[in-house]
DOMARNU-167250 format. One line per 10 residues: their letters; for each residue x, y, z of C-alpha. Coordinates in Angstrom, 2 decimals. Layout:
! residues N
A	X/Y/Z  ...
***
This chain:
! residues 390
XXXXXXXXXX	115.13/116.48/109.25  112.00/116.32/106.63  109.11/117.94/107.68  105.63/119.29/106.15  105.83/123.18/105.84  103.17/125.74/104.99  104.16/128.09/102.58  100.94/129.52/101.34  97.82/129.06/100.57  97.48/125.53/99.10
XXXXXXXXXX	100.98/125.29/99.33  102.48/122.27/101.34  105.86/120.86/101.04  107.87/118.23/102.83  111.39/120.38/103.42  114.46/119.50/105.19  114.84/121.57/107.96  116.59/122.11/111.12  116.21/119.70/113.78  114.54/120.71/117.37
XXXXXXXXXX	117.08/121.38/119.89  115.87/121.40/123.27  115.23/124.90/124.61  114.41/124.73/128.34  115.02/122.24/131.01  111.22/121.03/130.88  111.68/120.61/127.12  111.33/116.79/125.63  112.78/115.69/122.17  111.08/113.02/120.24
XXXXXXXXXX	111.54/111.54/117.34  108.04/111.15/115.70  106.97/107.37/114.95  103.32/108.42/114.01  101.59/111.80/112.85  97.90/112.69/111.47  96.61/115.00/109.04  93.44/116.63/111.22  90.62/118.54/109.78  91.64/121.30/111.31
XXXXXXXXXX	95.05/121.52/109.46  92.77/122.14/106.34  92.08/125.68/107.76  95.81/126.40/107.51  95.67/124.90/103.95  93.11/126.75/102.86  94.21/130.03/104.02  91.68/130.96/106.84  93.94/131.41/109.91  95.50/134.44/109.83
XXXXXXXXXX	99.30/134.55/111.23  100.70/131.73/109.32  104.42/132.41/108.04  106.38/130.53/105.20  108.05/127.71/106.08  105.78/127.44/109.49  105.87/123.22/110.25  102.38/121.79/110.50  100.87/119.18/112.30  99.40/118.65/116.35
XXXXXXXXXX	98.67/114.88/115.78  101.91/112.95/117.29  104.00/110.34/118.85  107.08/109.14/119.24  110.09/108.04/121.02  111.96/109.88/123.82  115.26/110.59/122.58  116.92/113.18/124.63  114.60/115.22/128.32  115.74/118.59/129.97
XXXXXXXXXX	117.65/118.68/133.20  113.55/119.33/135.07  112.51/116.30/133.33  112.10/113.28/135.89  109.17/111.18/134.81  110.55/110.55/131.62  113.50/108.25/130.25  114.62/107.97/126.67  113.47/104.89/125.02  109.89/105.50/126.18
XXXXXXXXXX	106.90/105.81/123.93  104.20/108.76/124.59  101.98/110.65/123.02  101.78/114.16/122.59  98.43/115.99/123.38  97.90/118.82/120.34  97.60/121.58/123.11  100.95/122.88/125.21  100.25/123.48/128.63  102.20/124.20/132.00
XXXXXXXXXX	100.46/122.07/134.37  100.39/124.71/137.27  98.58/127.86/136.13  95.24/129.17/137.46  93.76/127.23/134.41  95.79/124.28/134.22  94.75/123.58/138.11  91.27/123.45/137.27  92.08/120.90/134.44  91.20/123.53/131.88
XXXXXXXXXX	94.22/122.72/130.00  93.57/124.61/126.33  93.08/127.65/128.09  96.51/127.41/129.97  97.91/130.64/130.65  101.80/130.42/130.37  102.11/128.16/127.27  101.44/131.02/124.71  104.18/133.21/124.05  102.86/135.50/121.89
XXXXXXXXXX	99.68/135.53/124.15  99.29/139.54/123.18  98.81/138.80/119.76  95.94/136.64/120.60  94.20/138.69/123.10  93.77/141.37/120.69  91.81/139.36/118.55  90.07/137.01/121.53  90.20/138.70/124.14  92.21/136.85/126.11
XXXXXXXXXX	94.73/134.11/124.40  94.10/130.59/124.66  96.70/127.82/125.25  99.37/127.87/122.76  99.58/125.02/120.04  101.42/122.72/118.05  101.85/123.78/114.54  99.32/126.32/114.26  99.88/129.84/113.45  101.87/132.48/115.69
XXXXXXXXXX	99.26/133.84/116.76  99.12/130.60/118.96  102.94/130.19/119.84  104.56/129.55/116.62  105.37/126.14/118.05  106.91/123.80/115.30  104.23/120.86/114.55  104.74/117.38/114.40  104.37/116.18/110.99  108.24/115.85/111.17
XXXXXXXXXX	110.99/113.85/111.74  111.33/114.88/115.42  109.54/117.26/117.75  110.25/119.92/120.48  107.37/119.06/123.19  107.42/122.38/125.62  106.18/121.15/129.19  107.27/117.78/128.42  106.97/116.92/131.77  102.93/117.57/131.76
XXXXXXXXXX	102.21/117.01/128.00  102.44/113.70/127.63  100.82/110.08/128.64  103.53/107.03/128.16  102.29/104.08/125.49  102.40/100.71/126.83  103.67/98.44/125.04  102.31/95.96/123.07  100.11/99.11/121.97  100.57/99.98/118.61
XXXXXXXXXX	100.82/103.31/117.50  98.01/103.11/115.33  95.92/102.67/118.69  97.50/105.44/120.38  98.03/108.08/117.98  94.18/109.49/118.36  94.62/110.42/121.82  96.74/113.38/120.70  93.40/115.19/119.45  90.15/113.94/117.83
XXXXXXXXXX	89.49/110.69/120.15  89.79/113.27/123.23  88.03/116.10/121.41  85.35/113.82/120.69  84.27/112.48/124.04  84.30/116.06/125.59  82.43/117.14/122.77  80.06/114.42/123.65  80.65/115.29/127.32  79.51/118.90/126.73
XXXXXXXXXX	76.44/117.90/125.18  75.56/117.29/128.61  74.15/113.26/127.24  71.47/112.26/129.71  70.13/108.43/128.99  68.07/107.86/126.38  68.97/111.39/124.32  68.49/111.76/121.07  72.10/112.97/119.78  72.44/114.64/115.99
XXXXXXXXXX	76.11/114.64/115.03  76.49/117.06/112.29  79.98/116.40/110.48  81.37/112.68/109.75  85.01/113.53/109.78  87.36/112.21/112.19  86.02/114.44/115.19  82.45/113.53/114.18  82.87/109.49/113.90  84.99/110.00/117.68
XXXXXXXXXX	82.11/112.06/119.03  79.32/109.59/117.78  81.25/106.52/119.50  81.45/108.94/122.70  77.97/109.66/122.58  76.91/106.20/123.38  79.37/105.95/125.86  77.83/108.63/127.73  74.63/106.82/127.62  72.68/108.23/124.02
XXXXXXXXXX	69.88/106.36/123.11  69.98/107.04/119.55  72.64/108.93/117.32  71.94/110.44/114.21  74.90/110.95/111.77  74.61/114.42/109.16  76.81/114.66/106.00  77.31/114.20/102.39  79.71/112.13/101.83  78.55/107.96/101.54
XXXXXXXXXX	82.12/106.75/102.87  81.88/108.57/105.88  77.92/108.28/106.21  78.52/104.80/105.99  81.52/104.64/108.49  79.02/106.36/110.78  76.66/103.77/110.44  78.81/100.66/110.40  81.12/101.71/112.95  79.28/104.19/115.16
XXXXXXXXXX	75.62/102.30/114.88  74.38/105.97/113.61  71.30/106.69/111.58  72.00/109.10/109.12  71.28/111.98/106.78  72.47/112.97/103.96  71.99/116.52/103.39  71.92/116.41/99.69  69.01/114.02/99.74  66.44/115.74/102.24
XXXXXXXXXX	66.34/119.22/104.04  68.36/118.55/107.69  65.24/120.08/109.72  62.34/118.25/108.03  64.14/115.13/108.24  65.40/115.86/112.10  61.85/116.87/112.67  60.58/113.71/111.39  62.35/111.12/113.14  62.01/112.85/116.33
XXXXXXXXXX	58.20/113.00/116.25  58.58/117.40/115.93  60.68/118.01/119.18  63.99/117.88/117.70  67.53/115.93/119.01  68.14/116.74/122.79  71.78/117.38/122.12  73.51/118.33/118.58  77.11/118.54/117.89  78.28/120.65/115.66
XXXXXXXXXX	82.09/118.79/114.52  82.67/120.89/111.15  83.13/124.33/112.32  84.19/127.33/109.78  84.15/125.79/106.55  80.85/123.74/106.49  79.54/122.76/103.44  75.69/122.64/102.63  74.54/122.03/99.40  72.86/124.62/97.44
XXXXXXXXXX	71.50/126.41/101.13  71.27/129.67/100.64  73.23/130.60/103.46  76.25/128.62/102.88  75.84/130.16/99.30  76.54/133.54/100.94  79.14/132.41/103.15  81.64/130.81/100.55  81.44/133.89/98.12  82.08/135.91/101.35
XXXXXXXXXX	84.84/133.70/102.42  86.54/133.93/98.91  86.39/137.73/98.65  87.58/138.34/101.72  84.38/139.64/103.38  84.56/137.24/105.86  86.21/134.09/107.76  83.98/131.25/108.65  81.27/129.69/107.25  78.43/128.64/110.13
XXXXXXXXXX	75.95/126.81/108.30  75.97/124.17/110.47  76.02/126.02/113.78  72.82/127.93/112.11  71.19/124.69/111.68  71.94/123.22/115.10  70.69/126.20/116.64  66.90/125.85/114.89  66.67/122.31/114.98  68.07/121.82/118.12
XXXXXXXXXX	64.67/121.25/120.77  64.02/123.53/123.40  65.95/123.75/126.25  68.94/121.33/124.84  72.48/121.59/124.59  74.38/122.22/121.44  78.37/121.69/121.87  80.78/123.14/119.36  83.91/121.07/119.04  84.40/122.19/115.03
XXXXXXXXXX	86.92/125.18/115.09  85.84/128.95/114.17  88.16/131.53/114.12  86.74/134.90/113.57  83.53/136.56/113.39  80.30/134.62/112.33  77.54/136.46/110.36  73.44/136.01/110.54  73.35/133.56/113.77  69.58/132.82/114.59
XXXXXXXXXX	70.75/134.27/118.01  67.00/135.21/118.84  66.30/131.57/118.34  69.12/130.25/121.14  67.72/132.56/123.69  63.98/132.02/123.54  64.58/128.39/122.91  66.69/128.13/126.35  69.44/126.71/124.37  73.03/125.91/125.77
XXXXXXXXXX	75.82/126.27/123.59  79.60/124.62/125.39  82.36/125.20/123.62  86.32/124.93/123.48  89.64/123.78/122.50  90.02/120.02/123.85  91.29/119.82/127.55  93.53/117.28/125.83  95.69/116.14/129.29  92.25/115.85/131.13
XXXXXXXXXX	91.32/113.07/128.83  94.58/110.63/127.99  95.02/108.38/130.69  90.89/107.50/131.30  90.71/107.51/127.47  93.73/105.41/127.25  91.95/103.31/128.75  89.10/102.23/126.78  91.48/101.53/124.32  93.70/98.68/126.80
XXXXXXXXXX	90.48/97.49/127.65  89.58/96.78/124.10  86.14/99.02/124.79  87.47/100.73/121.62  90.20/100.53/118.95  90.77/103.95/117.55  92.52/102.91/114.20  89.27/102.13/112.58  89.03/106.03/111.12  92.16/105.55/109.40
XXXXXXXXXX	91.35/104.96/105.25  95.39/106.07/104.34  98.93/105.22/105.72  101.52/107.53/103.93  105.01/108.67/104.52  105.68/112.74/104.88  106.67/112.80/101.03  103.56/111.65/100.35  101.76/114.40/102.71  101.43/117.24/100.79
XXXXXXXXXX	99.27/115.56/98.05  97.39/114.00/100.71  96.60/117.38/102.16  94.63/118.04/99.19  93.04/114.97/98.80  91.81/114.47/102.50  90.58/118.44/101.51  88.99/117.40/98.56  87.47/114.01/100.51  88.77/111.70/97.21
XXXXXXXXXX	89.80/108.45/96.94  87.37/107.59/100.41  90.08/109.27/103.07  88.82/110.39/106.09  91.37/109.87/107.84  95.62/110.17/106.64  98.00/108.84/109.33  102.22/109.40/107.89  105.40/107.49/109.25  108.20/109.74/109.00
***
């Protein structure tokens, strides 16, 4: 089969590989009718998570068709559509039963290898370094889903895949990033990041009952995708300093809940900061760059919430953490609890409440992935969002 393989920093090509074979009897085969480029997969692109390996197969954004189920696998027939949540988990583990799916405990095979960096390991993942399970993705011709059984939610039809697809990450990271801004009515919510993830967690935000949303980035497309689609206000952080503006429009007290959806590589103008952090990051000194979460955490007002759906992966330098504490700020974080989300999620999009295809600027085959890689990296040509048809 073709498939998009990491060999390096900056280095994607669409190989022929192996296909998936099915390795257990709650395995599931299918062959991919949909797959995403996420923002995340730019980490692995630009070289920031460790434990990557040549020829590794990318991707955690997918759907498909059933084409062949293990011997344990009862809910599932071939022929049927589902999608494929970006995190593998069992279903029955201390974690999984209290619907704290990314932090599933059995999933992860190489679970030592993350513990001694974490801790403890999370759940593992599709397509996303060894250090999380060395799973195959599924920006591929076909796909091994592990805990098939569990990690999955069937499409109906008439739904087409360009509606569904999103529920395999950044419509469910979103709304629980929105969810663990703890929204009461009326907040004030600041979005910081207008990706995918971002635009998904400003629609969630009025969901949850926001009062207003205000939209931070750089780039017009996606400013203005925040505004059109997600009725944001926004800021553009080349134009005005982030805090004096925030302070501004919410008469000194600052938003009530701010949501930081860039994570480790945030990008911030000529900030002093972010200055340090990228000639860190490219000697090596470091591995993330936490302007934003900085920001959040001063303009943030006293005694709100701040949740953290953008990804970090290692150790953050010069956090204002003297400013969380004595401002009585709450910081939620966490991998997606992707299975906790599909089938209420799912349903906002039936009920026409929302249509999830509206973040996608470019439809591509895998050929035309790796170039796409660079240009969703490089945010040219407008794309903010890349979804490929093997």
């Amino acid at each position: 089969m073709r498939a998009l393989c990491w060999h390096g920093k900056g280095d994607i090509r669409c190989d022929t590989v192996p296909d998936p074979q099915l390795q257990d009897d709650r395995d599931v085969i299918i062959k991919v009718t949909a797959c995403a480029i996420c923002g995340s997969d730019l980490h692995l692109y630009d070289g920031y998570m460790p434990t990557m390996e040549s020829g590794d197969i990318l991707g955690h954004e997918t759907m498909g068709e059933v084409v062949e189920v293990g011997r344990a696998v009862t809910n599932l027939k071939v022929g049927e559509r589902i999608v494929v949540p970006f995190n593998i988990a069992c279903g029955d583990c201390f974690f999984c039963r209290k619907q704290l799916f990314s932090l599933c405990d059995r999933s992860n095979p190489n679970a030592k290898m993350a513990a001694a960096a974490m801790g403890h390991s999370p759940s593992g993942l599709f397509g996303y370094s060894h250090m999380l399970g060395g799973f195959a993705g599924g920006q591929a011709e076909y796909l091994r889903v592990p805990y098939g059984d569990v990690g999955h939610i069937k499409v109906p039809d008439g739904l087409d895949d360009e509606m569904a697809l999103f529920l395999s990450d950044i419509f469910p990271t979103g709304y629980m990033a929105a969810e663990n801004a703890e929204i009461e009515p009326g907040d004030t919510v600041a979005v910081w990041g207008c990706g995918p993830v971002g635009q998904f967690a400003i629609q969630s935000a009025w969901m949850l009952g926001a009062g207003r949303v205000i939209a931070i980035d750089n780039v017009p497309e996606r400013l203005a995708m925040a505004h059109q689609h997600g009725r944001a206000e926004t800021i553009d952080f080349d134009k005005v300093k982030v805090y004096d503006q925030l302070m501004e429009m919410t008469g000194g007290r600052g938003p009530d809940r701010c949501i930081d959806a860039v994570g480790t590589e945030a990008h911030a103008g000529g900030a002093i900061d972010a200055v340090v952090d990228k000639v860190k990051a490219s000697l090596y000194l470091g591995t993330d760059r936490p302007h934003v979460l900085r920001e959040a955490i001063m303009c943030c007002r006293k005694g709100g919430t701040i949740s953290v759906p953008g990804v970090y992966i290692g150790f953050l330098d010069k956090i204002p953490f003297g400013a969380l504490m004595n401002k009585g700020i709450t910081i939620r974080t966490g991998q997606t609890h992707t299975h906790r989300y599909l089938a209420p999620l799912l349903e906002k999009v039936v009920s026409g409440e929302i249509d999830p295809s509206f973040v996608i600027t470019h439809r591509a085959s895998l050929e035309e992935g790796p170039d796409l890689y660079q240009t969703f990296r490089d945010k040219q040509d407008g794309c903010i969002k890349v979804m490929m048809k093997p």
